[in-house]
C-alpha positions, 0 to 999 in steps of 0.5 A: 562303761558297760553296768552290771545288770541287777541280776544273779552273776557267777565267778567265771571258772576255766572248767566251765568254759566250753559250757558258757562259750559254747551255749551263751547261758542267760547268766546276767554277768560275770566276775573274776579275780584279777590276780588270776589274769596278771600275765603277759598273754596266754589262755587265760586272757584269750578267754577273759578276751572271751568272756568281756566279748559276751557278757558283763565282767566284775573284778573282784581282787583279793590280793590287795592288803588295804586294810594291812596300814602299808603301802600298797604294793606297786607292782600290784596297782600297775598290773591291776591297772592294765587289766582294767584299762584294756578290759573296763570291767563293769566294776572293781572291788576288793575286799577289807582285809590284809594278806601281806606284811614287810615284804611277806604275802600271807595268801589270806584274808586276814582281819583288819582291826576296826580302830580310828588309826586303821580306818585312816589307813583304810581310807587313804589305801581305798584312795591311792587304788581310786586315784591309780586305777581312775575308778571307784571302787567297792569294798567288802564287809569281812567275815570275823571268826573271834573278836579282835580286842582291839577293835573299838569302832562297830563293823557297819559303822567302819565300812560305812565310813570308809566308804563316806570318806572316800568316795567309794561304795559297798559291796555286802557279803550276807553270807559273810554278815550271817557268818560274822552274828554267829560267830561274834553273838550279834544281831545278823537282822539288826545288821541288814537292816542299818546297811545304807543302801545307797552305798552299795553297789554289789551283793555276795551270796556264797555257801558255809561249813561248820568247823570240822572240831564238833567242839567249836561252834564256829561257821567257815566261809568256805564257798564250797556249797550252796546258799544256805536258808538263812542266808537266803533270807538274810538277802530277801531282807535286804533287798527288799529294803535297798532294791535289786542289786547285781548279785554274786553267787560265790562258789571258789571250793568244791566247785559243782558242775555249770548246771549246779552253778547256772540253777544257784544263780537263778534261784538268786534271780527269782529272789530278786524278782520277787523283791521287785513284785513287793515293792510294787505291791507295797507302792500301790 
């Protein structure tokens, strides 16, 4: 199985398809949304049959609900499972959130309570993909607006646990990290510096808005910009600590020409290149 190189990646978008297959940029990899490709035939595998030909892929999927205490839906594991047997991504994540209930699909990301109840039911949804699929998994930090008063167990210390208990690995979204410590009032460095780096296999770097009411100071993960300052400096924390990690950029709304998109990524590059010239000064 092909690994993703620890380096900058984008998500594939089909408006930038005659730019990426047309010139084979030097971008390191590729990620898609599953959901996006659960069809029968068609273009949008002809160019997933495109892209896997050149480049490293990752499936990112978002439709999943593991964190909805549910049975996951079948149908969902046995499309997602065809895609991973006739592609072999170079990696499968998902994010720790719900989207669906009794039947009804919500089209969100929304927050799974941090509970002893809901991480049993974490781990045991983790598991069944795990064991349907036949690969390990990555599972998402997710991006918190309030507080949900049910919560009883620290962010860091849920995903982490999760990921022990099951055997599946961490993707960390800093963006969302900085996101969550404005939003929520905590300590974004304090977060960075107690993520276990041997857990995670993935990073997602993305851009953010604030809320359009100039009354709520509230940032919205909206993918619709570039990496923001802190952010970037949020990341350079962690890799510095944890080592080069292959690295997202996400960019979902508002989406920028190939060439806005290819210079976000080597900026990403350049960071992690940097990462690696400070360990081995620091080595030395």
């Amino acid at each position: 199985m092909t690994q993703l190189p620890e380096r900058a990646g984008v998500g594939f978008k089909a408006e930038h398809a005659q730019d990426i297959f047309g010139a084979e940029p030097t971008v390191g990899w590729f990620e898609i949304h599953p959901e996006n490709y659960m069809v029968a035939g068609g273009p949008r595998l002809a160019m997933l049959e495109e892209l896997s030909a050149h480049y490293p892929v990752s499936m990112h999927g978002v439709g999943l609900s593991l964190g909805g205490g549910e049975p996951l839906n079948n149908n969902h594991l046995v499309d997602l499972k065809r895609l991973v047997d006739r592609f072999n991504p170079a990696m499968v994540s998902e994010h720790i959130a719900w989207s669906a209930h009794e039947g009804l699909y919500m089209a969100d990301l929304l927050p799974t309570p941090m509970t002893k109840a809901s991480l049993a039911q974490l781990v045991d949804a983790i598991n069944s993909v795990q064991d349907f699929i036949g690969r390990r998994i990555l599972i998402e930090n997710p991006t918190s607006y309030v507080p949900l008063p049910q919560n009883s167990i620290p962010e860091l210390e849920f995903i982490a646990e999760a990921a022990t208990r099951s055997g599946c690995g961490l993707l960390i979204d800093v963006n969302n990290v900085y996101i969550s410590a404005h939003n929520l009032g905590f300590d974004a460095n304090a977060f960075i510096d107690a993520v276990p780096g041997d857990l995670v296999g993935e990073i997602h770097l993305a851009g953010h808005e604030r809320d359009a009411n100039p009354d709520d100071n509230v940032l919205i993960d909206t993918h619709s910009r570039p990496v923001a300052d802190p952010v970037w400096d949020l990341f350079d924390r962690l890799i510095a600590r944890i080592g080069r990690k292959p690295t997202l950029i996400e960019w979902d709304n508002d989406v920028p020409s190939w060439d806005v998109l290819a210079r976000e990524a080597a900026l990403a590059d350049r960071h992690l290149a940097c990462a690696v010239n400070e360990q081995f000064e620091a080595a030395s």
